[in-house]
GUVOKOL-560027 format. One record per residue (C-alpha): residue in three letters; x negated, y, z negated. Coordinates in steps of 0.2 Angstrom, whole numbers, plus 5000, padded with zeros to 4 digits. Layout:
residues N
ALAXYZ;...
end
This chain:
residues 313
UNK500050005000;UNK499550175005;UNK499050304993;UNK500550434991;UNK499150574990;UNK498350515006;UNK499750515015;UNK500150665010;UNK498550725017;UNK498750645032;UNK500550745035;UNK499550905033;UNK498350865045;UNK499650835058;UNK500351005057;UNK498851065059;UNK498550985074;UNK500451015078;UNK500251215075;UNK498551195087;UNK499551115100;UNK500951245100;UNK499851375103;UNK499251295120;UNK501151305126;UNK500151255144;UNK499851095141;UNK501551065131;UNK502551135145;UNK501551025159;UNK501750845146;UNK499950855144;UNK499050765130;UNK499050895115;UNK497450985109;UNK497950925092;UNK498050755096;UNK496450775108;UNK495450845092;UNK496050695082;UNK495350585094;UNK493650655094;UNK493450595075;UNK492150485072;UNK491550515055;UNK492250585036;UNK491250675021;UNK491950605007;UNK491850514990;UNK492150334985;UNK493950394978;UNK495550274982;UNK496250424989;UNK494850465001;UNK494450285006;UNK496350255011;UNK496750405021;UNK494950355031;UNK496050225034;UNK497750265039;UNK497050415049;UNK496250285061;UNK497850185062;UNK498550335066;UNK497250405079;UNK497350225087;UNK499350255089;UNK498950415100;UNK497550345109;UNK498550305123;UNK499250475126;UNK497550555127;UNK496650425139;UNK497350335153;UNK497450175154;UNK496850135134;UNK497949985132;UNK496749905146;UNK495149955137;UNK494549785126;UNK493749805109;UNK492049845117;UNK492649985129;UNK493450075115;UNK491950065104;UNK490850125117;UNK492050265119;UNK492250335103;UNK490350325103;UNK489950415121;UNK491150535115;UNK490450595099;UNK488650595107;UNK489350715119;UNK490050825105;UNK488450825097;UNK487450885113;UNK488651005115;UNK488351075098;UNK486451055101;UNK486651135116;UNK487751295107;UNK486551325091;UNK485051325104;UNK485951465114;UNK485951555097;UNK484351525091;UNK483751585108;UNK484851735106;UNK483451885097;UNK484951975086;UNK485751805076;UNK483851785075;UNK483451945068;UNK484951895055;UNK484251725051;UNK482751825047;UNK483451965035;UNK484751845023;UNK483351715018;UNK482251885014;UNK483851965005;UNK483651794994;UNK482051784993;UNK481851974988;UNK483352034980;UNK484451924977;UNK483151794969;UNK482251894956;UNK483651984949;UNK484551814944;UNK482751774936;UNK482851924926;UNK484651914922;UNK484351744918;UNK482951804904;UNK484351814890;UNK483752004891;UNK485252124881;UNK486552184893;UNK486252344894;UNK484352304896;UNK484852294913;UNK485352464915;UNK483552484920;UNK483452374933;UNK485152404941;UNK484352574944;UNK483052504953;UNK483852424964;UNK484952564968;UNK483452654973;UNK482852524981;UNK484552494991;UNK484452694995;UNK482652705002;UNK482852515012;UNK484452595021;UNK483452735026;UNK481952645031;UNK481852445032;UNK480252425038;UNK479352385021;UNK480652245016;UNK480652175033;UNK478552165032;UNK478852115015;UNK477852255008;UNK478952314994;UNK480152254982;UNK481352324968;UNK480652234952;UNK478952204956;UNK477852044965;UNK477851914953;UNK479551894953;UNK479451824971;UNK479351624972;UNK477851634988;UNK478351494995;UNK477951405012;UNK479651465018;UNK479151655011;UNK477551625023;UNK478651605037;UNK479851765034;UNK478251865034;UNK477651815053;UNK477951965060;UNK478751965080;UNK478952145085;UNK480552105096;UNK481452035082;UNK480852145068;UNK481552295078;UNK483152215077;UNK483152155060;UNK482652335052;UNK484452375060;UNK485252245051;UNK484252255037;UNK484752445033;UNK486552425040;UNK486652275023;UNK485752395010;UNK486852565015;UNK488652445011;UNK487652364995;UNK486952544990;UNK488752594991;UNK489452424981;UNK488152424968;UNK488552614964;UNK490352604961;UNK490452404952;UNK488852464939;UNK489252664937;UNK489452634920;UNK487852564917;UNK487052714930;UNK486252874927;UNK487752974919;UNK488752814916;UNK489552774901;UNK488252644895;UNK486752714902;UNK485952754886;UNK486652684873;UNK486552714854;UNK485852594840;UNK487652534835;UNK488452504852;UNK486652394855;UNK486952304840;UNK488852304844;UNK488652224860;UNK487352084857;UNK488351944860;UNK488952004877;UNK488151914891;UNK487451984908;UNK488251884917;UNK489751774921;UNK488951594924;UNK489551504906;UNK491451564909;UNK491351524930;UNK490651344924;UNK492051334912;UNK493551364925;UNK492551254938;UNK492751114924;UNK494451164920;UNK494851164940;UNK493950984941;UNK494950924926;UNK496750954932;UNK496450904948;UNK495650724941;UNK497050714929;UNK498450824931;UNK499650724917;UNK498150784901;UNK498750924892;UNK498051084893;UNK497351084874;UNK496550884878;UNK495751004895;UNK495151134882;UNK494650994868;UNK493450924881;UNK492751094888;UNK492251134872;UNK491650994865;UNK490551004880;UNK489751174878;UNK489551174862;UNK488451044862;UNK489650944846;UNK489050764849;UNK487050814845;UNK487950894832;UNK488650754823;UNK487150654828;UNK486050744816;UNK487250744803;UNK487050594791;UNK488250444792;UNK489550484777;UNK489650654784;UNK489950604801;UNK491150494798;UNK492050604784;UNK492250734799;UNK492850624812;UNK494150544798;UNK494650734795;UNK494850784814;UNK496050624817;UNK497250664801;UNK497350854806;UNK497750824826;UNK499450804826;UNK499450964814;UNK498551074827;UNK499651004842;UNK501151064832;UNK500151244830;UNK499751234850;UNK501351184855;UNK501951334846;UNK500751454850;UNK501251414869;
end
């Protein structure tokens, strides 16, 4: 028996292919084989996990691509076992030339490579250090220096890329940059291409000159937070600079009720928390009788605090 959920993909995936195939009213109109159906057809292989779910929509998708084969090639019923496999097989080798033969027309193309060439430098300049120093369990407003920084930084490179695409300055010094093999390859210079890349370069820092400014003004020159006093310091020790500990908690959460949609939201937070915290290498380096005197504890009080979340909600 099928699973429901795959199924239910499976019905998605058709009108999908239904809404492609409206759109080419053409081939509709002249009882040509659809280009959703056509698309479907040219499936060869899935991305997926080992889930129930996943394994039984790889199979009733090919049943189902096998029931529409026949209105896509002529003469498929004829075909034996052999002649389809080799057909399914010519037929994703000729995607992939074609897609070989489309990133080549790109790669030869000296603007998208002027663009390969300024995001890797982006990361590898910018974007790269900045996560190391705010990543350095420095106090928030700590960063109020280096935001600065890189406003200037944003504000002279839109003016002037040059430097950054030679990799000749940078906003928070050298020895933040990881000078990697990959970093030795950004720095070959091709006159051509560098010309273009300048352009893009300073076209990316005028929009991120203008972004940083308005999301950190508080934490700019004549910002609210800009210098702050001894108690709001103190005050704000515990705030973090940035967002990873509650993004990795919501990706959890998001994981969870997916998995196990049935658990409660309070079993959902229970595990979360238990998680971050860290509670098992707790316990394990309390002694025995206290251990278990907690655990005994936690088991008589869980239908108390159910009733108190139950409530609260």
């Amino acid at each position: 028996m099928h699973n429901k959920a795959a199924s239910t993909t499976l019905d998605t995936l058709k009108e999908i292919l239904m809404d492609i195939s409206e759109v080419c009213d053409r081939n509709l109109e002249n009882n040509e084989a659809s280009h959703g159906n056509q698309i479907l057809c040219n499936m060869r292989d899935f991305m997926s996990d080992r889930a129930k779910t996943n394994l039984s929509l790889s199979k009733i998708l090919v049943e189902y691509r096998m029931q529409i084969m026949p209105e896509v090639i002529d003469g498929w019923d004829n075909f034996d076992d052999e002649q389809k496999d080799a057909y399914f097989f010519l037929n994703r080798h000729g995607a992939n030339n074609f897609l070989q033969k489309a990133t080549f027309a790109l790669c030869t193309s000296n603007v998208v490579v002027a663009e390969c060439k300024v995001l890797p430098l982006m990361s590898k300049i910018v974007t790269g250090p900045l996560w190391r120093l705010i990543e350095e369990n420095n106090h928030v407003l700590e960063m109020n220096f280096y935001y600065e920084m890189l406003l200037d930084f944003f504000n002279a490179n839109s003016k002037d890329a040059t430097s950054f695409i030679n990799c000749e300055t940078f906003p928070f010094g050298e020895h933040l940059i990881n000078k990697d093999k990959y970093f030795d390859c950004l720095k070959v210079s091709n006159n051509l291409v560098d010309t273009l890349a300048v352009q893009v370069a300073q076209t990316l820092f005028l929009s991120f000159y203008k972004l940083l400014k308005v999301a950190m003004q508080q934490q700019l020159p004549g910002g609210l937070f800009y210098e702050p006093s001894p108690e709001l310091t103190s005050e704000t020790l515990s705030v973090l600079p940035h967002n990873k500990i509650p993004e990795r908690a919501f990706g959890m959460l998001d994981f969870m009720v997916k998995y196990r949609p049935n658990a409660s939201i309070l079993t959902n937070e229970a595990f979360i928390t238990f998680s971050f915290n860290q509670t098992n290498e707790w316990l394990d380096s309390l002694s025995e009788k206290e251990r278990n005197e907690l655990l005994q504890d936690a088991r008589k009080k869980g239908r108390e605090l159910r009733g108190k979340f139950k409530r609260q909600v």
